[in-house]
RODO-2510 file (C-alpha; in nm, 4 decimals, decimal comma):
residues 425
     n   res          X          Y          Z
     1     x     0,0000     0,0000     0,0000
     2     x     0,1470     0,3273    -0,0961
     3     x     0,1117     0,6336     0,1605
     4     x    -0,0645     0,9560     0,0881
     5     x     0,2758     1,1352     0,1619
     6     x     0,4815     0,9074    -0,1011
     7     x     0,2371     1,0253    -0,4059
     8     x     0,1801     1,4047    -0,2823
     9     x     0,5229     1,5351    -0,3510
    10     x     0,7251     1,6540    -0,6777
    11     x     0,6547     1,9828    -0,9071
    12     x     0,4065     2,1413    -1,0676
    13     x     0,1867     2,0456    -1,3289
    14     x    -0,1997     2,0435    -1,3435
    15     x    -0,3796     1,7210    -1,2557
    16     x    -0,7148     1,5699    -1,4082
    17     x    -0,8513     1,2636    -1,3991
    18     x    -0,8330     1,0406    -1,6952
    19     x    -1,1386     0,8755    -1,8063
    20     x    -1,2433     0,6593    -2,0830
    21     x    -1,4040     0,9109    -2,3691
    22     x    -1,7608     0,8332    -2,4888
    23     x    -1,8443     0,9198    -2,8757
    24     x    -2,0835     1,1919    -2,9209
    25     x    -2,4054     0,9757    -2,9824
    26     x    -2,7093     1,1047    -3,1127
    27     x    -2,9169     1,1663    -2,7830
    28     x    -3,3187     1,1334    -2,7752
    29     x    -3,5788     1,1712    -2,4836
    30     x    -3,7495     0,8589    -2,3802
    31     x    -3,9787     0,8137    -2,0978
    32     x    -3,8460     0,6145    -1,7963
    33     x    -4,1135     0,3713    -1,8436
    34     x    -3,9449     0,2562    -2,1824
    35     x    -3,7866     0,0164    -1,9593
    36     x    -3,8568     0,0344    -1,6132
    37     x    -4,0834    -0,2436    -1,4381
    38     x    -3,9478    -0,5718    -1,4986
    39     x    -3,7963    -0,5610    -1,1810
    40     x    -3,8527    -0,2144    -0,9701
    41     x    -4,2349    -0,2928    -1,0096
    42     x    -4,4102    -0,5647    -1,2617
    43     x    -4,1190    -0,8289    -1,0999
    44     x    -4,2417    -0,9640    -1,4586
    45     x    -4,0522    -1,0806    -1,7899
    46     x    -4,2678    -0,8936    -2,0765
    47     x    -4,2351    -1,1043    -2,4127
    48     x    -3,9300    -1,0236    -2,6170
    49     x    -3,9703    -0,6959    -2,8360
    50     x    -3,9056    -0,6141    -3,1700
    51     x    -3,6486    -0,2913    -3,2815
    52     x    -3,6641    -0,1651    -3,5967
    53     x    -3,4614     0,0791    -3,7503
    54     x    -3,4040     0,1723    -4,0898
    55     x    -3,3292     0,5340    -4,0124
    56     x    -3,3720     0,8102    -4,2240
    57     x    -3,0895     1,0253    -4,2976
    58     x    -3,0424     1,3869    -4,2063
    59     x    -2,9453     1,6092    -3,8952
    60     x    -3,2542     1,5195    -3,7064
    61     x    -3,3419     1,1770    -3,7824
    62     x    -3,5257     0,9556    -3,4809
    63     x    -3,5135     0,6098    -3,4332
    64     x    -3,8612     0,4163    -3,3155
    65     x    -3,8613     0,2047    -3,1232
    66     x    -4,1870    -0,0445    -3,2028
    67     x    -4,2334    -0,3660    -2,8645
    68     x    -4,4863    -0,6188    -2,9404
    69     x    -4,7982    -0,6012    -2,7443
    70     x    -4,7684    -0,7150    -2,3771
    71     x    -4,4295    -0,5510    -2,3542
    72     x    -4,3042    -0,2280    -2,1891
    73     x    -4,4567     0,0465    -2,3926
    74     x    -4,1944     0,3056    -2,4910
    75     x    -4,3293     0,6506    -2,4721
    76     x    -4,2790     0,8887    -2,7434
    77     x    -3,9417     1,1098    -2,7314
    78     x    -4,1794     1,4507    -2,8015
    79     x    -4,3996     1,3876    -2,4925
    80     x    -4,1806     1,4438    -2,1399
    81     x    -4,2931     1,2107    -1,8415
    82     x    -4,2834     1,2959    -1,4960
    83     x    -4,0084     1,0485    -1,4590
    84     x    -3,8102     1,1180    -1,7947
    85     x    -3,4308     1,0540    -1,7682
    86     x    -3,2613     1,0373    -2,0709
    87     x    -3,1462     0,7689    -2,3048
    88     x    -2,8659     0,7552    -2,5722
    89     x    -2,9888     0,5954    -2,9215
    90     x    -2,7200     0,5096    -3,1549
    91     x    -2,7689     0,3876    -3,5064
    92     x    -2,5439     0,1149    -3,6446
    93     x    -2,6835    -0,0576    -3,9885
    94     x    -2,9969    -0,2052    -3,9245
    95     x    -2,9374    -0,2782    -3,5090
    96     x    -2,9778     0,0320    -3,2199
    97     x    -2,8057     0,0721    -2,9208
    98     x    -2,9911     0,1986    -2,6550
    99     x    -2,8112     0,3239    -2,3667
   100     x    -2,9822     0,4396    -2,0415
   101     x    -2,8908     0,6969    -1,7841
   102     x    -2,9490     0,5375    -1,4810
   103     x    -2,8754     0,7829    -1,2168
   104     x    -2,5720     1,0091    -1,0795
   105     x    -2,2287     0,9551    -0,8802
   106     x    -2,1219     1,2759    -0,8046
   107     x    -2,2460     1,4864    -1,0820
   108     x    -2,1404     1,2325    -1,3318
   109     x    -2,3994     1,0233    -1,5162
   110     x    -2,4235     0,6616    -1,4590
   111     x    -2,4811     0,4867    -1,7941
   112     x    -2,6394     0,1164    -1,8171
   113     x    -2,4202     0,0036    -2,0982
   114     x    -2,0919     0,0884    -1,9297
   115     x    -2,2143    -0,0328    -1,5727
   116     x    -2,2628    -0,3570    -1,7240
   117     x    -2,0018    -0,4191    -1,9468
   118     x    -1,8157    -0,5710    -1,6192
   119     x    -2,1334    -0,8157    -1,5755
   120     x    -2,1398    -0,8985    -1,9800
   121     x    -2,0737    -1,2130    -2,0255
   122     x    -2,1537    -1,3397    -1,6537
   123     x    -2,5157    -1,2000    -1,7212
   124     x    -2,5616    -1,3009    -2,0617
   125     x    -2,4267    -1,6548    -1,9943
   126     x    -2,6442    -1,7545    -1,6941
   127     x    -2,8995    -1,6424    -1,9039
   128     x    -2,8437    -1,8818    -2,1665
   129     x    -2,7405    -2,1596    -1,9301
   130     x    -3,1140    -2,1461    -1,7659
   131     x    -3,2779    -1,9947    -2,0599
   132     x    -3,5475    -2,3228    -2,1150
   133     x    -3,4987    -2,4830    -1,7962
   134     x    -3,8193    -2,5361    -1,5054
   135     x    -4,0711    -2,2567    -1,5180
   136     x    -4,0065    -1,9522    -1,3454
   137     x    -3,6306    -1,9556    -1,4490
   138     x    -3,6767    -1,5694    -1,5183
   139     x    -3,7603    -1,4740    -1,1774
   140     x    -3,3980    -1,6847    -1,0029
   141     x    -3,2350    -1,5335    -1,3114
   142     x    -3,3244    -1,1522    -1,2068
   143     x    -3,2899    -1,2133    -0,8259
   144     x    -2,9296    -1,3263    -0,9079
   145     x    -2,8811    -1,0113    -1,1459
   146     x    -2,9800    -0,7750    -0,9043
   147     x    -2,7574    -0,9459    -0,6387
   148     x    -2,4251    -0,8996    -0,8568
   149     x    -2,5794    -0,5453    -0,9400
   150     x    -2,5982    -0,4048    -0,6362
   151     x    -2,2846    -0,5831    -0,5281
   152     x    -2,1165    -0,3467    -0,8159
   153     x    -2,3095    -0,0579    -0,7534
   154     x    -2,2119     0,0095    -0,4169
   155     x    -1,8560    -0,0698    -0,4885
   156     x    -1,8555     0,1682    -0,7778
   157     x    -2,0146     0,4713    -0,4759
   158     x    -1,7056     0,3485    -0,2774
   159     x    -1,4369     0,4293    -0,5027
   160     x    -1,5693     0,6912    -0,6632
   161     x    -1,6122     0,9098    -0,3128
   162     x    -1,2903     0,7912    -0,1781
   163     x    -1,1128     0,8763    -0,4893
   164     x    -1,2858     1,2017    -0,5203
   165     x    -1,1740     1,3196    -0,1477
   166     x    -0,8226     1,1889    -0,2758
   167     x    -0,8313     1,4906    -0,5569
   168     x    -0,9767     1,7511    -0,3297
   169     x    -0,6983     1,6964    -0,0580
   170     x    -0,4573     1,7832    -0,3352
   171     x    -0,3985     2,1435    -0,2719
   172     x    -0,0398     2,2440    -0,3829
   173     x     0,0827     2,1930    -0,7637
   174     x     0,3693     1,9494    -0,5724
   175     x     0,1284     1,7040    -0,4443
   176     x    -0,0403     1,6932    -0,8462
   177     x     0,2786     1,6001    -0,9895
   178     x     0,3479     1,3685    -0,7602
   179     x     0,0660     1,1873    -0,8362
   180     x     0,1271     1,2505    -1,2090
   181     x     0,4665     1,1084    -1,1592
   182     x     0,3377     0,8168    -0,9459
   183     x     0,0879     0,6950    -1,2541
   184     x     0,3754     0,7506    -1,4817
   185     x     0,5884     0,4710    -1,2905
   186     x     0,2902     0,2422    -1,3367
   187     x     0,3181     0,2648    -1,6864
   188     x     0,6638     0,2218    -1,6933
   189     x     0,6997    -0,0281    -1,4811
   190     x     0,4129    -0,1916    -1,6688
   191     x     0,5930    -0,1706    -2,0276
   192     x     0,9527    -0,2744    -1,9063
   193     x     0,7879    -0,5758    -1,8705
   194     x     0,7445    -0,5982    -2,2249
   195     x     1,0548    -0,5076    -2,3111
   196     x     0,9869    -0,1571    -2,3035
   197     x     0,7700    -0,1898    -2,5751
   198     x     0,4379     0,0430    -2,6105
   199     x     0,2820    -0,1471    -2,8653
   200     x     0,3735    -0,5025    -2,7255
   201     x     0,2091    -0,4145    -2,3685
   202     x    -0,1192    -0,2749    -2,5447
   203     x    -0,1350    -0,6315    -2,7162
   204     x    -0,0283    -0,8160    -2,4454
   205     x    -0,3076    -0,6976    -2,1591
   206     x    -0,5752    -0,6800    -2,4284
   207     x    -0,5537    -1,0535    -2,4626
   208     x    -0,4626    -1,1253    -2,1131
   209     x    -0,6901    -0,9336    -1,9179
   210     x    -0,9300    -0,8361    -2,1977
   211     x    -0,8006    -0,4136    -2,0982
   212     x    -0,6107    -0,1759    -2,2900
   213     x    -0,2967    -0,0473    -2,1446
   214     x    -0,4815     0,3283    -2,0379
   215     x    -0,7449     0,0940    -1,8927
   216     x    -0,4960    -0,0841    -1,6882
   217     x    -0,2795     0,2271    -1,5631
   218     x    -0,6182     0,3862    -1,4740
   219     x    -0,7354     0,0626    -1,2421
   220     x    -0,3999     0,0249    -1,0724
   221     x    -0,3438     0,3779    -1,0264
   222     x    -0,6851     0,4427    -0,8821
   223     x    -0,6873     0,1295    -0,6584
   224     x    -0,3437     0,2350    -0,5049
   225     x    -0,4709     0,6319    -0,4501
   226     x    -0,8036     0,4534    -0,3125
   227     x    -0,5739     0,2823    -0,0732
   228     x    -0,3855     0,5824     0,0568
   229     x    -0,7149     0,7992     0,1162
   230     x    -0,8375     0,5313     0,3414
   231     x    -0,4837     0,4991     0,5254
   232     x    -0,4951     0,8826     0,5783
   233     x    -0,8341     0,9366     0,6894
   234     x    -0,9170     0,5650     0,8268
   235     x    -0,6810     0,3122     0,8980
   236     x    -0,4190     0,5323     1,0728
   237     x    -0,6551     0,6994     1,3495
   238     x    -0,7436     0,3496     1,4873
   239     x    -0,6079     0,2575     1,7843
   240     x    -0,3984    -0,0701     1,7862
   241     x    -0,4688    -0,4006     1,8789
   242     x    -0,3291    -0,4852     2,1996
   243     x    -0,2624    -0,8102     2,3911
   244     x    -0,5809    -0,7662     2,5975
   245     x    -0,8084    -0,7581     2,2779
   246     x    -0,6269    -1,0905     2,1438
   247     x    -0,7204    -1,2558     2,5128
   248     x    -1,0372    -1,1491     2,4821
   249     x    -1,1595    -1,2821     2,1329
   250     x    -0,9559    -1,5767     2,1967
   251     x    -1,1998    -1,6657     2,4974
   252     x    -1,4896    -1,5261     2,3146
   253     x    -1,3981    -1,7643     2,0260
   254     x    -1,2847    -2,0434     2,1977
   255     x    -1,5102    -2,3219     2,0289
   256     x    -1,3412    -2,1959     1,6878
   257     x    -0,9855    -2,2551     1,7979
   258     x    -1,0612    -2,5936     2,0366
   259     x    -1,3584    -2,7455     1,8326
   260     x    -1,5630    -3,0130     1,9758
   261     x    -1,4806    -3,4186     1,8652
   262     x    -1,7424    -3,5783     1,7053
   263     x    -1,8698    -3,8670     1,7273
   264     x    -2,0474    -4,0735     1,4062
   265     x    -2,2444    -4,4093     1,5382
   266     x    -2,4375    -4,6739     1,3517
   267     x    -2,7605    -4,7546     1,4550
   268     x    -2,9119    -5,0791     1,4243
   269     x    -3,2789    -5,2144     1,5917
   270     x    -3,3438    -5,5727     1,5694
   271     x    -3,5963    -5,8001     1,7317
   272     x    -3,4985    -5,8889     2,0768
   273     x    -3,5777    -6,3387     2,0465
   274     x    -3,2803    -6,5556     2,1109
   275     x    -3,2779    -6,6558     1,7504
   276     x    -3,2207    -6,3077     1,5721
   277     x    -2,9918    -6,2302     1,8504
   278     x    -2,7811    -6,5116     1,7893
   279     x    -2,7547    -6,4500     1,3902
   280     x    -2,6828    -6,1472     1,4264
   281     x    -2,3725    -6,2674     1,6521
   282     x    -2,2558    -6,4927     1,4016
   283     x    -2,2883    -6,2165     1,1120
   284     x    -2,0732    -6,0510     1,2936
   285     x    -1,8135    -6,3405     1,4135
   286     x    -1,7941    -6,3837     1,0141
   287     x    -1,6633    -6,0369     0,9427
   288     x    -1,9222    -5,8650     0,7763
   289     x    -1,9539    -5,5164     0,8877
   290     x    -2,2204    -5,3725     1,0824
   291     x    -2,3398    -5,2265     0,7568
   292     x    -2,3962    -5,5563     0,6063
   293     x    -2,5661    -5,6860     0,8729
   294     x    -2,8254    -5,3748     0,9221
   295     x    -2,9056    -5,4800     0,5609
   296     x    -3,0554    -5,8354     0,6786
   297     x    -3,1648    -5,6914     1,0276
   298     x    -3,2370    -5,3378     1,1084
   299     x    -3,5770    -5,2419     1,1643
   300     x    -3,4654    -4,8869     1,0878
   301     x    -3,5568    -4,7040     0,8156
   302     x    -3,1591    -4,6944     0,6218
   303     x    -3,1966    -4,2797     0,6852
   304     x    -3,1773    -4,3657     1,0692
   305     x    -2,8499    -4,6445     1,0256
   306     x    -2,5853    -4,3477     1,1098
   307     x    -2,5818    -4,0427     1,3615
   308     x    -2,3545    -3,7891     1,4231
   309     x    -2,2780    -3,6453     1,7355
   310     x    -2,0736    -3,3398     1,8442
   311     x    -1,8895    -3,4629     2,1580
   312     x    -1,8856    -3,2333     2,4551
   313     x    -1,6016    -3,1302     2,6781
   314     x    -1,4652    -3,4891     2,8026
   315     x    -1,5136    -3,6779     2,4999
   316     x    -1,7294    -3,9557     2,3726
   317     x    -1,7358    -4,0697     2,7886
   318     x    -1,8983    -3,7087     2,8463
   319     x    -2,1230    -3,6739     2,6135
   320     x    -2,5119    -3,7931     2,6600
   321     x    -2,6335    -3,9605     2,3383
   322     x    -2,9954    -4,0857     2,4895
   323     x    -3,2518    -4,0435     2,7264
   324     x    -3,2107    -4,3577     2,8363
   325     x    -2,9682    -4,4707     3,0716
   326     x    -2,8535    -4,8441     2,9787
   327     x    -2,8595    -4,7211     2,6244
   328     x    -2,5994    -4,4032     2,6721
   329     x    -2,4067    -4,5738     2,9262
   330     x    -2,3480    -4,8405     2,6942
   331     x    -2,2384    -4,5993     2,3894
   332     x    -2,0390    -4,4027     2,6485
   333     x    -1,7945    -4,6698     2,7359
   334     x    -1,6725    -4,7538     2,3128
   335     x    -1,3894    -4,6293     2,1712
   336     x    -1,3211    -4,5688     1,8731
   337     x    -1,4531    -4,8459     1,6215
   338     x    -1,5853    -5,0380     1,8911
   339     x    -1,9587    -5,1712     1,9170
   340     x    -2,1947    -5,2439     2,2064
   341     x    -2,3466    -5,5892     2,3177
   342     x    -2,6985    -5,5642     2,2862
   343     x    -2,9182    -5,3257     2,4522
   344     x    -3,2420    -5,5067     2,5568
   345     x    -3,5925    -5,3582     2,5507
   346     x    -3,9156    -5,5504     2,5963
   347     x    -3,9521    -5,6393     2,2510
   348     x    -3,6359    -5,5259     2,0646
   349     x    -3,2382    -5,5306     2,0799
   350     x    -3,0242    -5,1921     2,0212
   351     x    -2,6820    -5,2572     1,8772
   352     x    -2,4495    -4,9599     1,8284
   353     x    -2,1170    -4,9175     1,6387
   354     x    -1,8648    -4,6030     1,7744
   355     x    -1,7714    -4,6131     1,3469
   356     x    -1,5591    -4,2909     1,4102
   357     x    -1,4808    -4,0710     1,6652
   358     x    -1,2746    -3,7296     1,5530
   359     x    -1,1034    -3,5219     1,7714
   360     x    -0,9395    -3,2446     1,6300
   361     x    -0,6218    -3,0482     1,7845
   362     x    -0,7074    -2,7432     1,9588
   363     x    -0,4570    -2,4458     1,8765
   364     x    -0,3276    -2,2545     2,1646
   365     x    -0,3251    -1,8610     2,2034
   366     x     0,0325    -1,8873     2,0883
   367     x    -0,0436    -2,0399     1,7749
   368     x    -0,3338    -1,7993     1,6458
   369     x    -0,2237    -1,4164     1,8471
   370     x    -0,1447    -1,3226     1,4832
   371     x    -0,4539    -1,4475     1,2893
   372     x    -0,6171    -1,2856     1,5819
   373     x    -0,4808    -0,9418     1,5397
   374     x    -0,5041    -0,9213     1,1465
   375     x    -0,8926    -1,0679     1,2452
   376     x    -0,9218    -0,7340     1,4621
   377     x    -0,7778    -0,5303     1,2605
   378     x    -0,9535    -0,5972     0,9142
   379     x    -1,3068    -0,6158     1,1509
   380     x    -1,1966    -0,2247     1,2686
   381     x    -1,1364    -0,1456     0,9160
   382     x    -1,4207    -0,2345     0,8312
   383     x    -1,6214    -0,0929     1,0855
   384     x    -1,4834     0,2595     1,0474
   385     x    -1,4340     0,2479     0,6462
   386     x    -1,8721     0,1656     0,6678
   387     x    -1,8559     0,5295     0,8302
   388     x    -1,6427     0,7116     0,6926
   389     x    -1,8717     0,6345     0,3528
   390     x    -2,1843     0,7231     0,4788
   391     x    -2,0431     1,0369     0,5355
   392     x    -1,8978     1,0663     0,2157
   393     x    -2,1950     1,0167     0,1024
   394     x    -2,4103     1,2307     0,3348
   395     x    -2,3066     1,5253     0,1930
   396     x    -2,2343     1,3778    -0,1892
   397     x    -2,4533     1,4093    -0,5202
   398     x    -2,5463     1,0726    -0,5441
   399     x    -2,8932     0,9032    -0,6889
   400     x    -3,0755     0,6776    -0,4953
   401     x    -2,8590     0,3771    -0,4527
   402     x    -3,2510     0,1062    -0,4674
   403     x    -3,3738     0,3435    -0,7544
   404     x    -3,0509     0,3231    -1,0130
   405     x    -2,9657    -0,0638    -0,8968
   406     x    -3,3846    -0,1052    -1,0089
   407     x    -3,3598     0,0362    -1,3357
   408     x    -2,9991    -0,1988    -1,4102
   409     x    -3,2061    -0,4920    -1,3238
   410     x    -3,4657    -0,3638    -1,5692
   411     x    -3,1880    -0,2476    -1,8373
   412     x    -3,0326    -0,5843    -1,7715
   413     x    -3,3266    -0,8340    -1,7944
   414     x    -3,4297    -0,6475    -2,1025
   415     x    -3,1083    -0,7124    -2,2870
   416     x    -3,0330    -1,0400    -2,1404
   417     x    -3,3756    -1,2254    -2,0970
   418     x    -3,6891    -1,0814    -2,2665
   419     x    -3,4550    -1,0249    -2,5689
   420     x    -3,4008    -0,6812    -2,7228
   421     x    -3,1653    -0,5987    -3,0047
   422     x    -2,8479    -0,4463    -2,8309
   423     x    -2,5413    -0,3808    -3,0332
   424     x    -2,2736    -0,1378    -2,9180
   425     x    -2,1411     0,0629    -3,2538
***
């Protein structure tokens, strides 16, 4: 992790944040309702549309947009809605792109297309992979969209506040080139190891890691300055972890680090006469296992043969099995791969098999004080990095977090299950 002081220094120069340019598209008005309800409110598939577009030339050409009937109707771009946001419609041959504005991060827009282009082919192939499987397939498909959505969404928020506090510390021309100079050294550091060559690391991380070189520089960079904002303002005003905490999770914890044995016994019932007791005796004297004898003689039902028990503290002599007392005093004295003599009843004969008994080490304070402190630590982080962002975001220009993840799901199920055209140009 690099510190906040290491990037701020050098000379002057004036610092902007790179980002990837968008063409200039030709930009229409559609109502919000064009795709909106498939999962903020029908939490229904609509049949898959049609999109037609021969498009007439000239400066002010529209594309329309026809769905067959049943599906989302898409409102005309002349007539404003009380929820319009607007949408991007590209032209390319005889496809469209439609790309939605979902919401805001900050002042900057929040478009469907690039959101999801992370998702791409994890949506599109769990779509095809349950695409004609049991009924209702649409409905696990979108609750496992919006899960992944959100998942993104809200780590999207988090690095886009953090990083923008980053920039707005920077208040001297020193600290910008320093981080100019710091992104520089990515790059370099990223093309010496292809020789030096420009060209060869474009090629190289475009088929490796499907990213152009700018694309790469940019994550790297912006993961490392994410990192030193939340050293700065998080991580380094928590106290440290001291002996006493470690104690104290240690005993809180204690079953984690000195887990219980257990204990897995067979379980046979057979009648309790003279004559099946003395066959199943001789079974047994000719060395077929209790599970080969259950199969002539338990009256069990076969999802009752085996039982496993977590052993208390003193072992398999500790632990009560049954209610009743010749039966667990009986199980209580095996060891390990031993079996009881018969347990009468009125009527019936209980044999029992101790098949395994595990008992795993216990580790001693020693042994886990590290993984105890790092466990500490990373839970603190954690805990103060959760407010720290809510008041980022307090006083930040953000959408509604439910409202833009919504209209994804919608965006996404669209393109991905009820089947409209989407090309990007």
């Amino acid at each position: 992790m690099i510190s906040c002081g290491a990037l701020l220094s050098g000379g002057c120069a004036e610092l902007k944040r790179t980002s990837n340019t968008r063409p200039e598209p030709i930009r229409e008005r559609v109502g919000l309702t064009a795709f909106e309800g498939t999962y903020s409110a029908a939490r229904s598939v609509p049949p898959a549309p049609q999109v037609m577009a021969p498009v007439p030339e000239g400066p002010n050409r529209r594309v329309d947009v026809v769905a067959q009937p049943g599906g989302p109707e898409l409102a005309d771009p002349d007539t404003p809605t009380e929820n319009e946001t607007d949408y991007i419609v590209v032209t390319s041959l005889n496809r469209v792109v439609i790309d939605l504005m979902v919401g805001q991060i900050n002042g900057e827009p929040v478009y469907a297309e690039e959101f999801l282009e992370p998702l791409d082919a994890l949506l599109r192939s769990s779509a095809d992979r349950m695409r004609g499987g049991r009924e209702g397939w649409e409905q696990q498909w979108i609750a496992q969209a919006a899960e992944r959505i959100n998942v993104q969404m809200r780590s999207k928020i988090r690095d886009e506040l953090v990083l923008a506090e980053f920039y707005a510390n920077i208040t001297s021309p020193e600290e910008e080139l320093g981080v100019l100079n710091y992104i520089q050294r990515i790059r370099d550091e990223l093309e010496s190891q292809n020789l030096g060559s420009s060209e060869l690391s474009k090629a190289r991380f475009l088929e490796t890691r499907g990213l152009t070189l700018d694309e790469l520089v940019e994550q790297l960079s912006t993961q490392q300055l994410i990192s030193a904002q939340l050293q700065r303002d998080v991580y380094a005003k928590l106290p440290p972890v001291t002996y006493e905490d470690i104690e104290r999770f240690y005993r809180d914890n204690e079953a984690e680090f000195n887990p219980p044995g257990v204990a897995l016994l067979s379980i046979m019932l057979t009648s309790s006469d003279e004559g099946t007791i003395q066959e199943v005796r001789d079974a047994f004297a000719q060395g077929k296992t209790f599970f080969e004898v259950s199969q002539e003689h338990n009256k069990l039902p076969e999802t009752s043969w085996t039982r496993e028990v977590a052993l208390e503290e003193g072992g398999l002599g500790a632990t009560t099995f049954y209610g009743n007392e010749a039966l667990n005093s009986a199980v209580q004295s095996l060891s390990s791969g031993e079996m009881t003599e018969p347990v009468m009843t009125e009527t019936s004969a209980w044999w029992i098999e101790a098949t395994e008994v595990r008992t795993d080490e216990g580790r001693s304070l020693y042994e886990v004080q590290l993984l105890i402190e790092a466990a500490i630590r990373n839970q603190r982080e954690r805990e103060a990095e959760l407010v720290y962002l809510n008041t980022l975001l307090q006083r930040a220009n953000v959408s509604s977090i439910e409202t833009m993840v919504g209209r994804l799901v919608d965006y996404a199920t669209n393109k991905y299950v009820a089947g409209f055209v989407f090309e990007r140009q």
